[in-house]
N, C-alpha and C positions, 0 to 999 in steps of 0.2 A: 504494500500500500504506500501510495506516496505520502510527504509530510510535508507540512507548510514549507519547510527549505529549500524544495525542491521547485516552490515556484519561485524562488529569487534565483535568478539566473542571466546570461546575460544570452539572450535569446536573439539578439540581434545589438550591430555595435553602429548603427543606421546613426543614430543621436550623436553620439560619440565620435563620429570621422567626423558631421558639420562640427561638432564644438573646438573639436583637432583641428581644423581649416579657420575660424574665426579666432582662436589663440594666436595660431600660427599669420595668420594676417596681422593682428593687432601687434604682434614681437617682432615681425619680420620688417615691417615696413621703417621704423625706425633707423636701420640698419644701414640701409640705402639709401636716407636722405644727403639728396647734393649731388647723387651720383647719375652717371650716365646709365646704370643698369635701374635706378628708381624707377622710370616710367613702363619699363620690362616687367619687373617683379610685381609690381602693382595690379596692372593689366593680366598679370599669369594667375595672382592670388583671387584676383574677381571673376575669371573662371573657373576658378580652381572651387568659391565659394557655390558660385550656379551651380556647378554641378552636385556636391554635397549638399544644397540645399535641395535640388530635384530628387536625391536618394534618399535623402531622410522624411518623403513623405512617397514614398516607391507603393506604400500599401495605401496610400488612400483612393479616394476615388473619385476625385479632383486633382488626379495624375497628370492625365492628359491636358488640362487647362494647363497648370504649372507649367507643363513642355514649353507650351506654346508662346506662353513668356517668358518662360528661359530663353529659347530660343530667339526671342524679340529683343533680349537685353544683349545676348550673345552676337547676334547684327549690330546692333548698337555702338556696342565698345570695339568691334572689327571696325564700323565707319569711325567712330571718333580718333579712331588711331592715326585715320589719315588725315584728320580734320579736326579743325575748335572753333568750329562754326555756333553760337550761341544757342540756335534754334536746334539744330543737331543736341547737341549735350542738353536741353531742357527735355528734346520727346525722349532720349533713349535714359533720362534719370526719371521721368513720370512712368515710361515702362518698367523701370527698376525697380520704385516704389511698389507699383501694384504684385510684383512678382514679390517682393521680399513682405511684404503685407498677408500674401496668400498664402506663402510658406510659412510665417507664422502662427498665423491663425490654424493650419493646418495641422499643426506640428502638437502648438494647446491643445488641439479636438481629439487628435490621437491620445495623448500623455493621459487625457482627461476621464476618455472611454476606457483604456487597457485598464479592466481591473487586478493586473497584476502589477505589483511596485518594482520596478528591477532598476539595478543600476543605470541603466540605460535611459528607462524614463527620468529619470533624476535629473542625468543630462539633455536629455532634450524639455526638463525644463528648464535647466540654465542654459538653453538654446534659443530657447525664448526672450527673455531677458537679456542676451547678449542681441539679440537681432531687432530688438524694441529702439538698441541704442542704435543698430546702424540703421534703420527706418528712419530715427528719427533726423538721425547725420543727412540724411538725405532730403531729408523733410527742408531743415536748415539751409542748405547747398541751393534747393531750387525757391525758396523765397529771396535768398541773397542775388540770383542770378536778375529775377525776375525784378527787384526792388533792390538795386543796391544802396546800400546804408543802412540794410536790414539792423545790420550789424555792427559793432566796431571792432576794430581789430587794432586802437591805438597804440598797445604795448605789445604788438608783434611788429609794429613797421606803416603805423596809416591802414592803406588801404593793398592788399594784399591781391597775386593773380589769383584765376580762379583756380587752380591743383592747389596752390598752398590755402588758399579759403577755404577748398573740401577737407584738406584734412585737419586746416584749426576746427572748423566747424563738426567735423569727426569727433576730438578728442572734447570738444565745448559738449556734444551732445552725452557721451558716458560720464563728462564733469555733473551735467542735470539730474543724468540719470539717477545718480549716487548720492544726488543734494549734496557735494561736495562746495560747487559756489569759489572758486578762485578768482573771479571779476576780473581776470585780464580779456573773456570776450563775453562784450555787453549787447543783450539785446534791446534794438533802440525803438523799431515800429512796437506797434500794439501788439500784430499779427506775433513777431517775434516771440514778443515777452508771452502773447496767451499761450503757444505751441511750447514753451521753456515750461511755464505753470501745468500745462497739461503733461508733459514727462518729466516731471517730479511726481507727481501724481500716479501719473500707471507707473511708476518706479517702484515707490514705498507699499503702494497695495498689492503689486505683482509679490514682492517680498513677502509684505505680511501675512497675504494672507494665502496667497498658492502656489508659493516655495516653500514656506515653515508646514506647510501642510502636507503636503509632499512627499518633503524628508522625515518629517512627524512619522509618517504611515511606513516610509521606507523601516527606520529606525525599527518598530514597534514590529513588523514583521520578521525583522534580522532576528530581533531578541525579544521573540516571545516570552509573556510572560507566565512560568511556571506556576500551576499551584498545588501547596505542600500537601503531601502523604498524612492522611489521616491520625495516622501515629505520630507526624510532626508537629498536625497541629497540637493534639493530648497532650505531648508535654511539656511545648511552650504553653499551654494554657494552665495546667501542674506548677509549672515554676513560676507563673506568674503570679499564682495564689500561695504560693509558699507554706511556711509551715503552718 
C-alpha cells in the first residue's frame, strides 16, 4: 500500500528548469554588462526563457495559445535584432506581455489544481512570483516608451537609452516587488506611481497568502504528524498525575 510519502515526489522538474532559466537570466546578465557579447546573451537568455516558459505549462490546455505567442514574441526579438525601430519594440513587448501574463496565470491554475504538494509545485510557485516581477518590468518599459518621463532615472545619468531603461526598469520592478523602495528610480506620471502601488500589492498578498500556504501544506505533508501509541499516551497521563 502506498503512504502519504510516496506522493511527494518530484514527478516532473517542468517548474524547476523555468525557475533554473529566470535565476540564471537574473545572474547572468550582470556579467556582460558593457560588453560586446551583452546584447548576445540577453537575446539567447529571452529565448532560452520562451521556451521554459512554453514547457512548464506542456500539460495544460491552453498549450496551443501559449505556442502561438511564443512564437509571436520569438518573431519579434528575430526583427528587433535587426532593428530599434520604436513601433517594432512596442508590438513585439505588448506580445510579450500577453505571452508572459498567460504563462502565468497558467502556471497558478496548474500549482492551484494538482492536489498533490511536490517540490516542484513549490517552485513553480516561486515561478510565479518571479515572473509577476518580469511582467511587470515590462509593464514599466512600454509606459516609458510610450510617455517618456514616465520615469526618472536622475541618479543613473538623466535620461537613459532604451536597453539600459529596460533593464533599470527591470531591477526598479523586483525593487516594488519586494517593497524594498531604494528611490534612485522614481515614478513621476500617475499611470506610473498606480502600476508601482499595484505591484507592491500583488507582491505582499502573493507572499502572504499563496506562498506561506503552499509551503505550509508542503511542510505538513513532509512531516506528518504522528499520533502517540495508546500506551504513550497512559503514561504521560500517569506521570502527569503523579503520586
Amino acid at each position: 500500500m502506498k503512504t502519504a510519502f510516496f506522493d511527494i515526489h518530484w514527478t516532473s522538474n517542468r517548474f524547476g528548469i523555468l525557475l533554473g532559466v529566470l535565476l540564471l537570466q537574473l545572474l547572468s546578465l550582470p556579467l556582460f554588462e558593457g560588453t560586446v557579447a551583452a546584447g548576445y546573451v540577453e537575446d539567447a537568455l529571452f529565448l532560452l526563457l520562451l521556451a521554459a516558459a512554453a514547457y512548464a505549462v506542456k500539460e495544460n490546455r491552453f498549450i496551443q495559445l501559449t505556442l502561438v505567442f511564443g512564437a509571436l514574441s520569438f518573431m519579434g526579438v528575430v526583427i528587433c535584432f535587426f532593428t530599434q525601430q520604436v513601433t517594432i519594440l512596442l508590438t513585439t513587448g505588448v506580445v510579450y506581455l500577453v505571452y508572459l501574463g498567460l504563462v502565468t496565470v497558467l502556471i497558478a491554475a496548474d500549482v492551484v489544481r494538482d492536489h498533490r504538494i511536490t517540490a516542484d509545485n513549490v517552485m513553480g510557485g516561486l515561478c510565479v512570483y518571479v515572473l509577476v516581477g518580469v511582467f511587470w518590468s515590462f509593464l514599466f518599459f512600454t509606459l516609458q516608451v510610450v510617455h517618456p518621463g514616465s520615469f526618472e532615472f536622475s541618479v543613473h545619468g538623466g535620461r537613459p537609452d532604451l536597453m539600459a531603461a529596460r533593464n533599470l526598469l527591470y531591477y526598479y520592478s523586483f525593487v516594488t516587488l519586494m517593497t524594498i523602495g531604494y528611490g534612485d528610480v522614481i515614478p513621476m506620471s500617475h499611470m506610473a506611481q498606480t502600476l508601482a502601488i499595484l505591484e507592491g500589492l500583488v507582491g505582499q498578498f502573493y507572499l502572504v497568502f499563496f506562498m506561506a500556504s503552499l509551503v505550509g501544506r508542503y511542510i505538513s505533508r513532509q512531516h506528518p504528524l504522528v499520533p502517540k501509541a495508546p500506551e504513550e499516551r497512559d503514561s504521560t497521563t500517569d506521570e502527569g498525575r503523579g503520586p
